[in-house]
GUTIVO-102958 format. One record per residue (C-alpha): x, y, z; residue in one letter. Coordinates in steps of 0.25 Angstrom, whole numbers, plus 5000, padded with zeros to 4 digits. Layout:
BEGIN
X / Y / Z / residuo
X / Y / Z / a
...
This chain:
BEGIN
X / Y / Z / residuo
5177 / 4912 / 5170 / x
5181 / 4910 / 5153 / x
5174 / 4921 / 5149 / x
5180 / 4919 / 5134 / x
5173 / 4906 / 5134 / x
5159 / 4913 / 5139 / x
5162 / 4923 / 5127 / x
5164 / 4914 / 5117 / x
5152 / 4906 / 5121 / x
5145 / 4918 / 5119 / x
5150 / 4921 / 5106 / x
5149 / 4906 / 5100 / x
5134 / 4909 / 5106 / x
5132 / 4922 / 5097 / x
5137 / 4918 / 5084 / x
5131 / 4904 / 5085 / x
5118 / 4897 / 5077 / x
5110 / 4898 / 5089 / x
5113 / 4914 / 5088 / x
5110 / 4912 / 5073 / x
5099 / 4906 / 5074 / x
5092 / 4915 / 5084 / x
5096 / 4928 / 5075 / x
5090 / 4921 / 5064 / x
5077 / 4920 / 5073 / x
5078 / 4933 / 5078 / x
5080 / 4939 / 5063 / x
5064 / 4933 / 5061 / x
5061 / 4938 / 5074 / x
5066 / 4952 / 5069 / x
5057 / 4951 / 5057 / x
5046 / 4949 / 5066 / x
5047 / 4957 / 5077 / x
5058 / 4968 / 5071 / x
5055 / 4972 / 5060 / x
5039 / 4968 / 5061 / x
5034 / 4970 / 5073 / x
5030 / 4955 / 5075 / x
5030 / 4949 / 5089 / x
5035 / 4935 / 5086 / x
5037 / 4928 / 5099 / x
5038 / 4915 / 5093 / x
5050 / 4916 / 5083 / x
5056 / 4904 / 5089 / x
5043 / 4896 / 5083 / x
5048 / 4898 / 5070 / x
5062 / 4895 / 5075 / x
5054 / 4881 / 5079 / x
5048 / 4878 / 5066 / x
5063 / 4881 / 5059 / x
5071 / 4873 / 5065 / x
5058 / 4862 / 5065 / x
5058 / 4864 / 5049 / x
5070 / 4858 / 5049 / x
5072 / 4849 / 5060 / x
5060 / 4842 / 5057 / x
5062 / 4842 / 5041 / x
5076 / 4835 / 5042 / x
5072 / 4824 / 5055 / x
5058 / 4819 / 5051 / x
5056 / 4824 / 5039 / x
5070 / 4820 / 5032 / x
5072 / 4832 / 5023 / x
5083 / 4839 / 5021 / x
5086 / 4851 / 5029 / x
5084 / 4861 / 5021 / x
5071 / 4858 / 5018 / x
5069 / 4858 / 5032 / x
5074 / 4873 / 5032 / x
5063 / 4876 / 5022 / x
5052 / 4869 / 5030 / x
5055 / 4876 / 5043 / x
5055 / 4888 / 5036 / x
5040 / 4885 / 5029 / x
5037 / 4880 / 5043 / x
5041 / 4896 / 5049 / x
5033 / 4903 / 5037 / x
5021 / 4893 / 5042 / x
5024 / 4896 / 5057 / x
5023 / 4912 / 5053 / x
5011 / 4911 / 5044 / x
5003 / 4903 / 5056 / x
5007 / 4915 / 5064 / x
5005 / 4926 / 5056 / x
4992 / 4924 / 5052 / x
4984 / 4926 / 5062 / x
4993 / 4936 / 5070 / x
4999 / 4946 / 5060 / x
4985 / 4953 / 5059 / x
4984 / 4953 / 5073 / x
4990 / 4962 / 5084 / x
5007 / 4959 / 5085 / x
5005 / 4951 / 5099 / x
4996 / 4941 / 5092 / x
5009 / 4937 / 5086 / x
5017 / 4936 / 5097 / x
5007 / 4927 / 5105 / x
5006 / 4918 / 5092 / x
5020 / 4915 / 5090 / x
5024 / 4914 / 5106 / x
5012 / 4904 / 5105 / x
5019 / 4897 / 5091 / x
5031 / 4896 / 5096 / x
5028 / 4889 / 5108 / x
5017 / 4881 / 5101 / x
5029 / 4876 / 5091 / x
5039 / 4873 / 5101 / x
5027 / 4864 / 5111 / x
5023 / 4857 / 5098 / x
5037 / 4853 / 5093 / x
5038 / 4848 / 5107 / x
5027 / 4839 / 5107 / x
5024 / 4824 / 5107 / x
5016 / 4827 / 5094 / x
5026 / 4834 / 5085 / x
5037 / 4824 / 5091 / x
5038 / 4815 / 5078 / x
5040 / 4828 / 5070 / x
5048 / 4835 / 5079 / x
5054 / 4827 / 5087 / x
5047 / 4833 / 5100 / x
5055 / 4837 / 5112 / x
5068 / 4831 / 5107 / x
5066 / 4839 / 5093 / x
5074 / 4834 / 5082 / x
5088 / 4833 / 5081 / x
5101 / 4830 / 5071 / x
5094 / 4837 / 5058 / x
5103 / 4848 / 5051 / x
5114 / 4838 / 5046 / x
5112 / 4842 / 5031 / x
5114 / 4856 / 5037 / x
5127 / 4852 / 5043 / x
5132 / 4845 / 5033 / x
5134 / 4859 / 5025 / x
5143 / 4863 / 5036 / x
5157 / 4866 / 5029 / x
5164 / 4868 / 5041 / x
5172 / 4852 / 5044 / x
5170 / 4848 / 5058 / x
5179 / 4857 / 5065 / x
5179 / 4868 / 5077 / x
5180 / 4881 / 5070 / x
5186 / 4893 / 5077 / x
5181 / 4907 / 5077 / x
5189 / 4915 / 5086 / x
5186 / 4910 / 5101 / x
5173 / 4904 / 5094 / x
5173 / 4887 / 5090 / x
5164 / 4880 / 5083 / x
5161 / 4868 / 5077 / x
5159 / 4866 / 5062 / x
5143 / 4864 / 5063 / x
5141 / 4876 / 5074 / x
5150 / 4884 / 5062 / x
5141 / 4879 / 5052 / x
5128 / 4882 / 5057 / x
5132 / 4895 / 5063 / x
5136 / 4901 / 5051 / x
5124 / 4896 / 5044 / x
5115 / 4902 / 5054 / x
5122 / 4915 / 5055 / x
5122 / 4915 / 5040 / x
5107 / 4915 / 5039 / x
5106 / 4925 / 5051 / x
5115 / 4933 / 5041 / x
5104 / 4930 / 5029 / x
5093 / 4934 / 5041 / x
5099 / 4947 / 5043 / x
5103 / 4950 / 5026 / x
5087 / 4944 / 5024 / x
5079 / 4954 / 5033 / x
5089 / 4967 / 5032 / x
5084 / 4966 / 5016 / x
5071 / 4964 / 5020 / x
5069 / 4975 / 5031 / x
5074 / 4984 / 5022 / x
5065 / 4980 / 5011 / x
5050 / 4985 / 5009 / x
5046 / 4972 / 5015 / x
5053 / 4977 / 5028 / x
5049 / 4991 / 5028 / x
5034 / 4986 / 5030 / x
5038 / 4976 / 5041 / x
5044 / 4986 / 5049 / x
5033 / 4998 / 5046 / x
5023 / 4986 / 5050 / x
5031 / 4985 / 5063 / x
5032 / 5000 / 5066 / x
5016 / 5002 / 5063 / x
5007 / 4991 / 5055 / x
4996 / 4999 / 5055 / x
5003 / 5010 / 5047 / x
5010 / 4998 / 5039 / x
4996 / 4993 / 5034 / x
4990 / 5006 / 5032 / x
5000 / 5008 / 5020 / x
4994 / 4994 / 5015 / x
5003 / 4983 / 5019 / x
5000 / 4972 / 5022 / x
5003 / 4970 / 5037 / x
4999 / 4955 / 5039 / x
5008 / 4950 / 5028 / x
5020 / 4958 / 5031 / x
5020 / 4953 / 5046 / x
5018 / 4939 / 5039 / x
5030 / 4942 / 5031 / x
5038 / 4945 / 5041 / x
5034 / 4932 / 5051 / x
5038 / 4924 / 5041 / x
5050 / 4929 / 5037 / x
5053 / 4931 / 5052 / x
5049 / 4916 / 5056 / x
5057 / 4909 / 5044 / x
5070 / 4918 / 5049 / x
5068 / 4913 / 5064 / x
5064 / 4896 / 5057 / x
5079 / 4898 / 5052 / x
5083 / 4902 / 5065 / x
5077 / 4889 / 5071 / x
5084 / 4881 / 5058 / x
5098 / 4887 / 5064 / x
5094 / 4885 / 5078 / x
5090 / 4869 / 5076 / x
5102 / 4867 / 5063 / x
5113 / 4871 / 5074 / x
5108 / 4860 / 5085 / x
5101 / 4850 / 5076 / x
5090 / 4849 / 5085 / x
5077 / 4856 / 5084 / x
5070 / 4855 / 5098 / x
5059 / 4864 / 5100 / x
5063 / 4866 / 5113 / x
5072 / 4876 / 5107 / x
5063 / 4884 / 5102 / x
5056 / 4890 / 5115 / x
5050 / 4903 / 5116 / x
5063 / 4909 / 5124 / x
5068 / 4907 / 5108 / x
5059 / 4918 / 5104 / x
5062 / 4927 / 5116 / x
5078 / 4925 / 5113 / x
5076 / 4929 / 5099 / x
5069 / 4942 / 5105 / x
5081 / 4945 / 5114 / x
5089 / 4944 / 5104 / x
5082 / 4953 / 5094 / x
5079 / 4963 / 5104 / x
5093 / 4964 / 5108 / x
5099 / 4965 / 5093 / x
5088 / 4974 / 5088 / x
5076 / 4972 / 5081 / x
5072 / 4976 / 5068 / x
5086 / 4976 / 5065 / x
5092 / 4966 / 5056 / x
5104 / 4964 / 5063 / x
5097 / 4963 / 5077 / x
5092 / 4948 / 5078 / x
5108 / 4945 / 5075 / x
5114 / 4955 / 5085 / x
5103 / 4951 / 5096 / x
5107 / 4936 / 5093 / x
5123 / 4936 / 5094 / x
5122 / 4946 / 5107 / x
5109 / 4937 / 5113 / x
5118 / 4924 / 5112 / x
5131 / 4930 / 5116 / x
5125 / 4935 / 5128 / x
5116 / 4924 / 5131 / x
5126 / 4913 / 5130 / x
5138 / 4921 / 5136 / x
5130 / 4924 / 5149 / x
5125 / 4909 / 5149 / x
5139 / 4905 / 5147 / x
5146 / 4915 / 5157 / x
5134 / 4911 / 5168 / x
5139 / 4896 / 5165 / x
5154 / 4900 / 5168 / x
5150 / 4907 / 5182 / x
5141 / 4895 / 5186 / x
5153 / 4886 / 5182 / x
5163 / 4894 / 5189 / x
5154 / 4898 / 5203 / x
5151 / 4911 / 5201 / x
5136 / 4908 / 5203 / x
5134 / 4897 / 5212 / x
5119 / 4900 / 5212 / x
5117 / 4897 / 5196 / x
5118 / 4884 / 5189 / x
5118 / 4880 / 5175 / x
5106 / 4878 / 5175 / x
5101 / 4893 / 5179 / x
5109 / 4897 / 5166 / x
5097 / 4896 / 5155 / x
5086 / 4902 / 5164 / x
5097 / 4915 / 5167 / x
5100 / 4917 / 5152 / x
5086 / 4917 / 5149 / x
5084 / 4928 / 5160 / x
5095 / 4935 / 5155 / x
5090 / 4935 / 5141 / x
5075 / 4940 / 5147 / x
5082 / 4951 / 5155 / x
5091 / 4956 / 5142 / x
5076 / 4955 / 5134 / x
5070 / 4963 / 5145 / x
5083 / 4973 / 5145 / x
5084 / 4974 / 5130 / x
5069 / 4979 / 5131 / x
5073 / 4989 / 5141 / x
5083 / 4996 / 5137 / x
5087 / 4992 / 5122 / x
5073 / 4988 / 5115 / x
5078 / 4991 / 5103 / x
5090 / 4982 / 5106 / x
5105 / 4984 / 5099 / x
5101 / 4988 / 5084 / x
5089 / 4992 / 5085 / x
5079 / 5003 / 5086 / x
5067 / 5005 / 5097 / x
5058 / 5007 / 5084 / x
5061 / 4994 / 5081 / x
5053 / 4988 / 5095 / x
5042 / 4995 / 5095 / x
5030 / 4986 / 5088 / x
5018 / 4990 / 5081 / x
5010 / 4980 / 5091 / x
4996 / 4983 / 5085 / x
């Protein structure tokens, strides 16, 4: 059995866009659900309408694509406003069933025989970030990074995606540590308290949806930008429970968790996929077949969720404190 080549897929796994696009998800997730005590269960709704802002501006709309940028963000600041409203006031599970119920809603919707002239249905749409590739600077070319090859647009876009994780991480350190992020994490440890010294509650929790919903719609720009395809397909609920893991098992309510939790998730993730491959291929496990491999991962995943939980709630760099909600 190679096992270098199962540990360099892994690592071509942790550092790539699809890494990078779930940190940038899971940074938004963070905001919601670290440092504010928001139950979002339907973060990979504003993934959807993301990647959609795009897809759709550039392929039925003909605009240029970074107009399309803007519109998926609008679109996420509307998705976050249709939410909040009637939720934010409410108890903190009312919010969780809205967005599971959005996100699904989205996903069936983008799917359907109604929406397919806009967005192309079950096929989605395909073939629209080549004014974003034309920026690449790197000539066509496999590039070496150690054991590591890529190709010039994989380079590209996982810099670029990286590069905004990095601007994730700078955007919300400065902002938890600001006044603004000192009422969001007191309305987290106790709202009640939080309100009783005049703040405004509501808003604040709007605040931070929004800003958490746009940070998770560049998420699903990254996501769609690496494979030129926005399919709604990729944006099932098991999105939104991936971004979880991941933040659990980096740490939330720390600004380096959503990053950590996404390099480790993928690593292990795509290196067990890969090493449950080899063995299938090799004998070691006549009772398994290709086939068998997704529905495995994802058990392993559930059963890591479920260990985490266990044992290390508070996951790598975070605290305990940090899990416990204000659920009132």
């Amino acid at each position: 059995m190679d096992f270098a080549a199962i540990l360099t897929t892994a690592v071509t796994a942790a550092i790539g866009p699809v890494a990078a696009s779930y940190a940038l998800a899971a940074i938004g997730l963070n905001i919601h659900f670290g440092y504010t005590g928001l139950l979002n269960f339907g973060q990979v709704g504003f993934m959807l309408v993301g990647g959609y802002g795009i897809a759709i501006s550039v392929s039925i709309l003909g605009w240029s694509m970074w107009v399309g940028v803007l519109v998926g963000i609008i679109c996420a600041i509307v998705l976050a406003l249709i939410l909040g409203f009637p939720t934010l006031r409410l108890r903190s599970d009312y919010l969780a069933i809205a967005t599971i119920a959005a996100g699904e809603i989205l996903r069936l919707f983008y799917m359907s025989s109604y929406a397919e002239p806009v967005t192309g249905g079950v096929y989605g749409l395909q073939q629209f970030a080549d004014e974003f590739y034309d920026l690449n600077p790197f000539p066509p070319d496999r590039y070496e990074l150690g054991p590591l090859t890529f190709g010039a647009p994989d380079l590209w876009i996982m810099i670029v995606g990286w590069g905004l994780v990095a601007l994730g991480v700078i955007f919300v350190y400065l902002l938890i540590h600001s006044p603004w992020g000192r009422i969001i994490r007191s309305i987290r440890e106790d709202e009640e308290a939080a309100r009783s010294l005049g703040k405004n509650v509501y808003w604040y929790k709007m605040q931070a949806l929004i800003l958490g919903g746009v940070i998770g719609a560049l998420g699903g720009m990254v996501m769609v930008i690496n494979t030129q395809s926005a399919s709604a397909n990729s944006f099932d609920p098991v999105v939104t429970f991936f971004l979880y893991t991941l933040l659990v098992l980096g740490g939330a309510g720390r600004v380096f968790g959503p990053v950590l939790g996404a390099v480790l998730f993928w690593f292990i993730v795509i290196g067990f996929d890969a090493l449950l491959r080899s063995m299938i291929a090799e004998g070691l496990l006549p009772f398994l077949d290709p086939g068998d491999i997704g529905a495995i991962r994802l058990s392993l995943v559930g059963l890591g969720l479920l260990l985490l939980m266990v044992y290390r709630p508070q996951g790598i760099l975070g605290r305990r404190e940090e899990m416990v909600l204000d659920a009132r």
